[in-house]
Biopython code that builds the backbone (N, CA, C, O; Angstrom):
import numpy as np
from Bio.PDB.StructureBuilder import StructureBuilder

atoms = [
    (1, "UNK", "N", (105.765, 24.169, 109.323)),
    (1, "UNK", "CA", (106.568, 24.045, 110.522)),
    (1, "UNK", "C", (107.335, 25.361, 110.711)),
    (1, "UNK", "O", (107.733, 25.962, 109.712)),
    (2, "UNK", "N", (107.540, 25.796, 111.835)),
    (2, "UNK", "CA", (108.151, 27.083, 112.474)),
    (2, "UNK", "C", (109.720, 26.896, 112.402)),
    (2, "UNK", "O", (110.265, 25.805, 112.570)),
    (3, "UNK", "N", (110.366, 28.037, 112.143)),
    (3, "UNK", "CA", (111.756, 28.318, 112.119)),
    (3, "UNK", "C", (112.106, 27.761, 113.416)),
    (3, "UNK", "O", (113.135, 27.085, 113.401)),
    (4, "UNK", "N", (111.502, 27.874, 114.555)),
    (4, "UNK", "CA", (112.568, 27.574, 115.587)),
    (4, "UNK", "C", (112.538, 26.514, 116.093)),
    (4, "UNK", "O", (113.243, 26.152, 117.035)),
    (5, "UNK", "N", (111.116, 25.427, 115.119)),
    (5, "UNK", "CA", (110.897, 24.174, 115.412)),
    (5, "UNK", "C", (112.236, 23.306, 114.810)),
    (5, "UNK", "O", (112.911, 22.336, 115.155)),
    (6, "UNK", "N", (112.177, 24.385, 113.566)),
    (6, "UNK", "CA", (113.008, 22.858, 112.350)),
    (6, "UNK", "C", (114.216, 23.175, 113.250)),
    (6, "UNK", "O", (114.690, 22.148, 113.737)),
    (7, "UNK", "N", (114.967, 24.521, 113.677)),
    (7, "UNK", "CA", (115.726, 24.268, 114.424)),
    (7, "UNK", "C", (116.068, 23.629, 115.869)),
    (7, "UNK", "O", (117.214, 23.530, 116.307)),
    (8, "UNK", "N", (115.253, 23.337, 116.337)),
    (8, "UNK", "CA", (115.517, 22.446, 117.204)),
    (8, "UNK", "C", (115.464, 21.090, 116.910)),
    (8, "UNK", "O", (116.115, 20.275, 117.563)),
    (9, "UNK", "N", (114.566, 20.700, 115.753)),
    (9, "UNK", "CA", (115.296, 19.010, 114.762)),
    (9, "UNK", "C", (116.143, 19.247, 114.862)),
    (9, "UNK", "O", (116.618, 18.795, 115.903)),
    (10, "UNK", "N", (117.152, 20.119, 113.988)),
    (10, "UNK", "CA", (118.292, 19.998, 113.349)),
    (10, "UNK", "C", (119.144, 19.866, 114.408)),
    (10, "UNK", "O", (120.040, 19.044, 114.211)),
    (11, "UNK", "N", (119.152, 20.598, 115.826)),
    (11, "UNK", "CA", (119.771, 20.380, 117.051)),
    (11, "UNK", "C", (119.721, 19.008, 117.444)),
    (11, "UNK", "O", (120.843, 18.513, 117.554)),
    (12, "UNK", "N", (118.655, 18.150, 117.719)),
    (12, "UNK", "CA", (117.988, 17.431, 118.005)),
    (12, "UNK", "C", (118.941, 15.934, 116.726)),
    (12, "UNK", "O", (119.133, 14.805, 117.177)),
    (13, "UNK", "N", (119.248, 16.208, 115.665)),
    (13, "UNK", "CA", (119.566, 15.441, 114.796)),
    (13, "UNK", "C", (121.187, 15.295, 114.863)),
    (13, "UNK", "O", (121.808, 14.264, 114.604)),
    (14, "UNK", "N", (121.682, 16.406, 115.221)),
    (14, "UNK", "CA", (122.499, 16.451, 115.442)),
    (14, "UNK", "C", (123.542, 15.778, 116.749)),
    (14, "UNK", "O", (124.625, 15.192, 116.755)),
    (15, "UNK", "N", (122.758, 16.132, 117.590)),
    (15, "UNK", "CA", (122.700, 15.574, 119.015)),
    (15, "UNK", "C", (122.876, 13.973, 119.105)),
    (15, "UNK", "O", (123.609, 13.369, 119.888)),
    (16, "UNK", "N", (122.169, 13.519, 118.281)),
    (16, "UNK", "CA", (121.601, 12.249, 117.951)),
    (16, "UNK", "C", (123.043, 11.192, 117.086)),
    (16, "UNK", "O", (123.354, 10.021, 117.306)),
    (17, "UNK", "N", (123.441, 11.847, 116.440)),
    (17, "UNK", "CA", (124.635, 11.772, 115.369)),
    (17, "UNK", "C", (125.565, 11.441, 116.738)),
    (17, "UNK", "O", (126.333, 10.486, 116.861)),
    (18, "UNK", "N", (125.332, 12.312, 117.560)),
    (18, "UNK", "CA", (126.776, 12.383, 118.093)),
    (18, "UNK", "C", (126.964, 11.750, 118.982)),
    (18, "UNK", "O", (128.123, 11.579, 119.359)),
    (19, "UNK", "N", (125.703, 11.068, 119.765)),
    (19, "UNK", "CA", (125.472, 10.027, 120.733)),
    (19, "UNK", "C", (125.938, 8.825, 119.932)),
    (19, "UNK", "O", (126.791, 8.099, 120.443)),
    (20, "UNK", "N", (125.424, 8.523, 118.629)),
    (20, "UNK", "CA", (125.288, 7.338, 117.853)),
    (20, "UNK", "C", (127.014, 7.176, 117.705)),
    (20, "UNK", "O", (127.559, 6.110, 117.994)),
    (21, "UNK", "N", (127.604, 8.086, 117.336)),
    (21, "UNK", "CA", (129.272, 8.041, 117.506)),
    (21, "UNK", "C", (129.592, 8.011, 118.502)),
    (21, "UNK", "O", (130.412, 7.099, 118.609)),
    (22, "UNK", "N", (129.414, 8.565, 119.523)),
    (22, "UNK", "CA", (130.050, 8.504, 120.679)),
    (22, "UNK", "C", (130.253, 6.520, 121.626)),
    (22, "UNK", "O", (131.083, 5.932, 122.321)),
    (23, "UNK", "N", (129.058, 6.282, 121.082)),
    (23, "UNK", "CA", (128.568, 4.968, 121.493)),
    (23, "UNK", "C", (128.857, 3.944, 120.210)),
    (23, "UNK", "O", (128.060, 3.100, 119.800)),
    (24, "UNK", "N", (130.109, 4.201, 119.703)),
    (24, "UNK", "CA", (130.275, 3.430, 118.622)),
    (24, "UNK", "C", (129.142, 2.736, 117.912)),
    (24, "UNK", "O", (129.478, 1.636, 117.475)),
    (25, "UNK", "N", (128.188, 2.995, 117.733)),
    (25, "UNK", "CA", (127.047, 2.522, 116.728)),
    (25, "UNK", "C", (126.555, 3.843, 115.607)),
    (25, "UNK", "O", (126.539, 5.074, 115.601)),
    (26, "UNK", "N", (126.086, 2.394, 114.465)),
    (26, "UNK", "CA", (126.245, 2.978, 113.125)),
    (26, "UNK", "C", (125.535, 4.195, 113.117)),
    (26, "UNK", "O", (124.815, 4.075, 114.108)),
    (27, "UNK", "N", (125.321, 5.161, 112.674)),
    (27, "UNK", "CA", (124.685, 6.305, 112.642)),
    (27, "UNK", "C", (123.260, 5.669, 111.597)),
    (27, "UNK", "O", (123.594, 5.233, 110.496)),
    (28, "UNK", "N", (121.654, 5.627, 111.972)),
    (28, "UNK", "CA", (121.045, 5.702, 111.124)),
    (28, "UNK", "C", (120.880, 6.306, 109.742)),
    (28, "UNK", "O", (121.433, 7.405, 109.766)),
    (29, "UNK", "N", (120.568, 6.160, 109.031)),
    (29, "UNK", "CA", (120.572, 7.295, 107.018)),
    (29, "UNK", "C", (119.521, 8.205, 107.701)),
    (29, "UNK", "O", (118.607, 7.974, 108.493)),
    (30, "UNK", "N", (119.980, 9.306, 107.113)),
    (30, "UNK", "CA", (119.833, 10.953, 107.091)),
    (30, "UNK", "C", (117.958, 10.871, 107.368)),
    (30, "UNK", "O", (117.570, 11.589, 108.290)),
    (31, "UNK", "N", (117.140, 10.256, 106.808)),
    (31, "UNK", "CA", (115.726, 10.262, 107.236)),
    (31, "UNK", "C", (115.413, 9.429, 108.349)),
    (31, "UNK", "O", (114.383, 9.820, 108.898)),
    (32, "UNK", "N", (116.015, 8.237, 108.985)),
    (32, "UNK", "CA", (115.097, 7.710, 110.191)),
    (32, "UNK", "C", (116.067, 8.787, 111.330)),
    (32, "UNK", "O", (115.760, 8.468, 112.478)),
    (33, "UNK", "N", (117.089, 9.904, 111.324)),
    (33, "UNK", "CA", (117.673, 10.207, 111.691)),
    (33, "UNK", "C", (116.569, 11.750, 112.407)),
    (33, "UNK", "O", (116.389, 12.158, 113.554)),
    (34, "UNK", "N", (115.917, 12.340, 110.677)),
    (34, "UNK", "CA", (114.588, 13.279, 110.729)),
    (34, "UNK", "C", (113.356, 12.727, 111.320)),
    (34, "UNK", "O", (112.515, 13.350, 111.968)),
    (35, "UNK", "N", (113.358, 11.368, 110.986)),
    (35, "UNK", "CA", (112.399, 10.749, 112.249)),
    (35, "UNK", "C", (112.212, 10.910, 113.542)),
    (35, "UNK", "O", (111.357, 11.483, 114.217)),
    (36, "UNK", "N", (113.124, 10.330, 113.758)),
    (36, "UNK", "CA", (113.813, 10.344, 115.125)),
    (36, "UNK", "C", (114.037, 12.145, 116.229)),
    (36, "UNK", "O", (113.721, 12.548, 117.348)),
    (37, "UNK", "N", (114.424, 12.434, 115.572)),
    (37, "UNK", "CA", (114.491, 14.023, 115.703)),
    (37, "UNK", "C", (113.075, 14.678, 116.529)),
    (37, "UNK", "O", (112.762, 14.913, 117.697)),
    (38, "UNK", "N", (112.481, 14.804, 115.245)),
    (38, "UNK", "CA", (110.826, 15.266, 114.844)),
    (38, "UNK", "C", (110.396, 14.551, 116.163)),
    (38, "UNK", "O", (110.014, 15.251, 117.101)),
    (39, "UNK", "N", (110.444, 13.024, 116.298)),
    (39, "UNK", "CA", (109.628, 12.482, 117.390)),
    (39, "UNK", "C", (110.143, 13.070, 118.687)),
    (39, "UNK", "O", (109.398, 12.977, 119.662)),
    (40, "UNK", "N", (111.457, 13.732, 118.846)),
    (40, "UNK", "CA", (111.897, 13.597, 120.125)),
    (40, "UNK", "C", (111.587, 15.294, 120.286)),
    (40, "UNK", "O", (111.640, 15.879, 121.368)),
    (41, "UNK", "N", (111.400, 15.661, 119.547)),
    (41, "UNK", "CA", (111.127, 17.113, 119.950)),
    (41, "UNK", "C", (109.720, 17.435, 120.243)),
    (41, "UNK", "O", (109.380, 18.325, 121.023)),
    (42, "UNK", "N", (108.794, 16.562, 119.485)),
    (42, "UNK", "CA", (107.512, 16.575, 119.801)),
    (42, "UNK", "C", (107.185, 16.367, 121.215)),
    (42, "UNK", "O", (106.783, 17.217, 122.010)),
    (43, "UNK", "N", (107.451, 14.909, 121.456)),
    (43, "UNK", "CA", (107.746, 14.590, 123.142)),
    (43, "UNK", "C", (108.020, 15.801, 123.716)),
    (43, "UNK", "O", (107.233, 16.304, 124.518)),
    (44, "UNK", "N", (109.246, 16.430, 123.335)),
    (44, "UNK", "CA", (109.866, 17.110, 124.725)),
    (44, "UNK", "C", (109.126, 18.641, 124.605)),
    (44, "UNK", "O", (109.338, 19.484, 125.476)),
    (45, "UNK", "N", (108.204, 18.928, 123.399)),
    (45, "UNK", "CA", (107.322, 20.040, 123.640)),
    (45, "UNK", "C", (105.877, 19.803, 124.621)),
    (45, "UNK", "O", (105.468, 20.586, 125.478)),
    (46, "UNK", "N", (105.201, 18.382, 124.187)),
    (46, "UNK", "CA", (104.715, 18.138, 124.969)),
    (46, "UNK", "C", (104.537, 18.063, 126.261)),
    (46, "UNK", "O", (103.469, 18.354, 126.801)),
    (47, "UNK", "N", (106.143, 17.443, 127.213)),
    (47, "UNK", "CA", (106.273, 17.242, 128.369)),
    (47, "UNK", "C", (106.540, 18.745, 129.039)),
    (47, "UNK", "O", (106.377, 18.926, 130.245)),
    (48, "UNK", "N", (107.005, 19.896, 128.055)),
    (48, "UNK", "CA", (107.626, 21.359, 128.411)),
    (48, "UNK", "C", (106.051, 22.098, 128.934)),
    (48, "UNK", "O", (105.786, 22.895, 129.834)),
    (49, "UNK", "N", (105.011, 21.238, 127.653)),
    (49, "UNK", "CA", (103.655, 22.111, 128.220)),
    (49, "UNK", "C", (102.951, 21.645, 129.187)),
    (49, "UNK", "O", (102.256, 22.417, 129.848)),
    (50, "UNK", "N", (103.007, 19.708, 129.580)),
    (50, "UNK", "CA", (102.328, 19.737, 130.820)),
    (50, "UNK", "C", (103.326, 20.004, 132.263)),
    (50, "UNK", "O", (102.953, 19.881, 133.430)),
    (51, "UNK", "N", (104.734, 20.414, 131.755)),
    (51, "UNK", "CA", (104.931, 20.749, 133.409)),
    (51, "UNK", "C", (105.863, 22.055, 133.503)),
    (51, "UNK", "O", (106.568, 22.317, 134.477)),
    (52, "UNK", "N", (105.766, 22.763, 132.442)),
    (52, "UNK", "CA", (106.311, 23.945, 132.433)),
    (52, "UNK", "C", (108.331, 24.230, 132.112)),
    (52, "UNK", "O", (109.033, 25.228, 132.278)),
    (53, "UNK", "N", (108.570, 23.194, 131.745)),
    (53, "UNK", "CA", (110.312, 23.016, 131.562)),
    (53, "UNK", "C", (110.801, 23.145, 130.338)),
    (53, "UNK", "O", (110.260, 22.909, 129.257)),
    (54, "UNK", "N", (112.263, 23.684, 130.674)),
    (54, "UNK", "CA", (112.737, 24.207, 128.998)),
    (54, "UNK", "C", (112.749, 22.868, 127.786)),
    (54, "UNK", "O", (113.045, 21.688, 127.969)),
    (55, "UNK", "N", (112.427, 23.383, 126.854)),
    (55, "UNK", "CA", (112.501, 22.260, 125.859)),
    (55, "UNK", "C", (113.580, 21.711, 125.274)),
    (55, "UNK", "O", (113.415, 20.692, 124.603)),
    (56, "UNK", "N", (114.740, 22.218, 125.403)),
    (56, "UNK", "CA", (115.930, 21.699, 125.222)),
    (56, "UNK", "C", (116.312, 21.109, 126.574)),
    (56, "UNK", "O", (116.564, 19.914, 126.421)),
    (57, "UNK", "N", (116.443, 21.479, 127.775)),
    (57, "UNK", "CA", (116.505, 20.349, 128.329)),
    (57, "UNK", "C", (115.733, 18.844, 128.698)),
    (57, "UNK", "O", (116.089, 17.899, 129.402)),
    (58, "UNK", "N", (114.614, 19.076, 127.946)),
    (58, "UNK", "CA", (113.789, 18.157, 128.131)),
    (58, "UNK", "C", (114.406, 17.178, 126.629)),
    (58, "UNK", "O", (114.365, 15.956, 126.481)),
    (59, "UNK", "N", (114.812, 17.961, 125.919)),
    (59, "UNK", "CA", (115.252, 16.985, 124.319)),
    (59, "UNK", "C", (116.758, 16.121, 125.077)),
    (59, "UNK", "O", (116.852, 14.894, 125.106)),
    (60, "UNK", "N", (117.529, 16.812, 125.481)),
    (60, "UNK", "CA", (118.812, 16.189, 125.994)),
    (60, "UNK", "C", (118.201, 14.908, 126.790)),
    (60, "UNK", "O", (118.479, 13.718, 126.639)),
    (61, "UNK", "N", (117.258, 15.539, 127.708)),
    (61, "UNK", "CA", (117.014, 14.001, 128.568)),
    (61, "UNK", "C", (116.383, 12.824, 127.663)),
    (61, "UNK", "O", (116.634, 11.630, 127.832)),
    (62, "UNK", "N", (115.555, 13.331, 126.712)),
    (62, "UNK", "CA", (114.857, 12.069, 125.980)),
    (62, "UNK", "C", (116.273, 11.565, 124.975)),
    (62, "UNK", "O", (116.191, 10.355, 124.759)),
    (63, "UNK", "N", (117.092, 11.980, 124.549)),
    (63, "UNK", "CA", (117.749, 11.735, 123.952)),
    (63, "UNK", "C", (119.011, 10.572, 124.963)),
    (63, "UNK", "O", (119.492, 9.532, 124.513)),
    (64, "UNK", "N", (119.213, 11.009, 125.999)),
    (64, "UNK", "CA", (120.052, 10.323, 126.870)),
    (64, "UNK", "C", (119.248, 8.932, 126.966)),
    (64, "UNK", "O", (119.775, 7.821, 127.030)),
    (65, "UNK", "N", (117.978, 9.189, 126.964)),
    (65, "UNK", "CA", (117.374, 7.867, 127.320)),
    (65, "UNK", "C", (117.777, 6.983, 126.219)),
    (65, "UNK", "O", (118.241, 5.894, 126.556)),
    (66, "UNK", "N", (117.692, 7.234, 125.027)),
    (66, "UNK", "CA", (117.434, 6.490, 124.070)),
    (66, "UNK", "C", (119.100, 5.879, 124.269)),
    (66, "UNK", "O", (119.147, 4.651, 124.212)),
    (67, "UNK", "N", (120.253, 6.473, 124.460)),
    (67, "UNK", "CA", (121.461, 5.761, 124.688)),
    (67, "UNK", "C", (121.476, 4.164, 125.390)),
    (67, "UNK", "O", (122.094, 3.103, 125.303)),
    (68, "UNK", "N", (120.486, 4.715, 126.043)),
    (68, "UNK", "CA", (120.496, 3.230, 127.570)),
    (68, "UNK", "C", (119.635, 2.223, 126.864)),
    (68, "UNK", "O", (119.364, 1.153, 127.408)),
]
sb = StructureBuilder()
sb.init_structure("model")
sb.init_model(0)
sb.init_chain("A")
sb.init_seg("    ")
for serial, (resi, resn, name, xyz) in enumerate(atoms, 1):
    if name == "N":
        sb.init_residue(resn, " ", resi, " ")
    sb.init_atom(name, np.array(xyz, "f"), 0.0, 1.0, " ", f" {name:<3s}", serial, name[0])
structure = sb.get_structure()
């Protein structure tokens, strides 16, 4: 895996942490957390290559979803 992949997990994990607090619910343990991450960045590279959009804003939106 690429340096600027794991960093965007770690963004991505982070992000995630802070929704899970923000929304008073428990924070998942540190691996379904790397799960979770990994999956949402995959998605949002995917969706960046079929329509051309930044991949961090595409992680924020999948991540907002998962709030609702």
């Amino acid at each position: 895996m690429g340096f600027i992949r794991q960093q965007e997990e770690k963004l991505a994990m982070r992000f995630l942490s802070w929704q899970y607090e923000k929304l008073k619910k428990p924070v998942p343990p540190e691996v379904e957390l790397e799960l979770q991450a990994a999956k949402i960045v995959a998605e949002a590279h995917d969706i960046a290559r079929a329509r051309g959009r930044n991949v961090m804003a595409i992680i924020k939106d999948l991540i907002s979803e998962i709030k609702k």
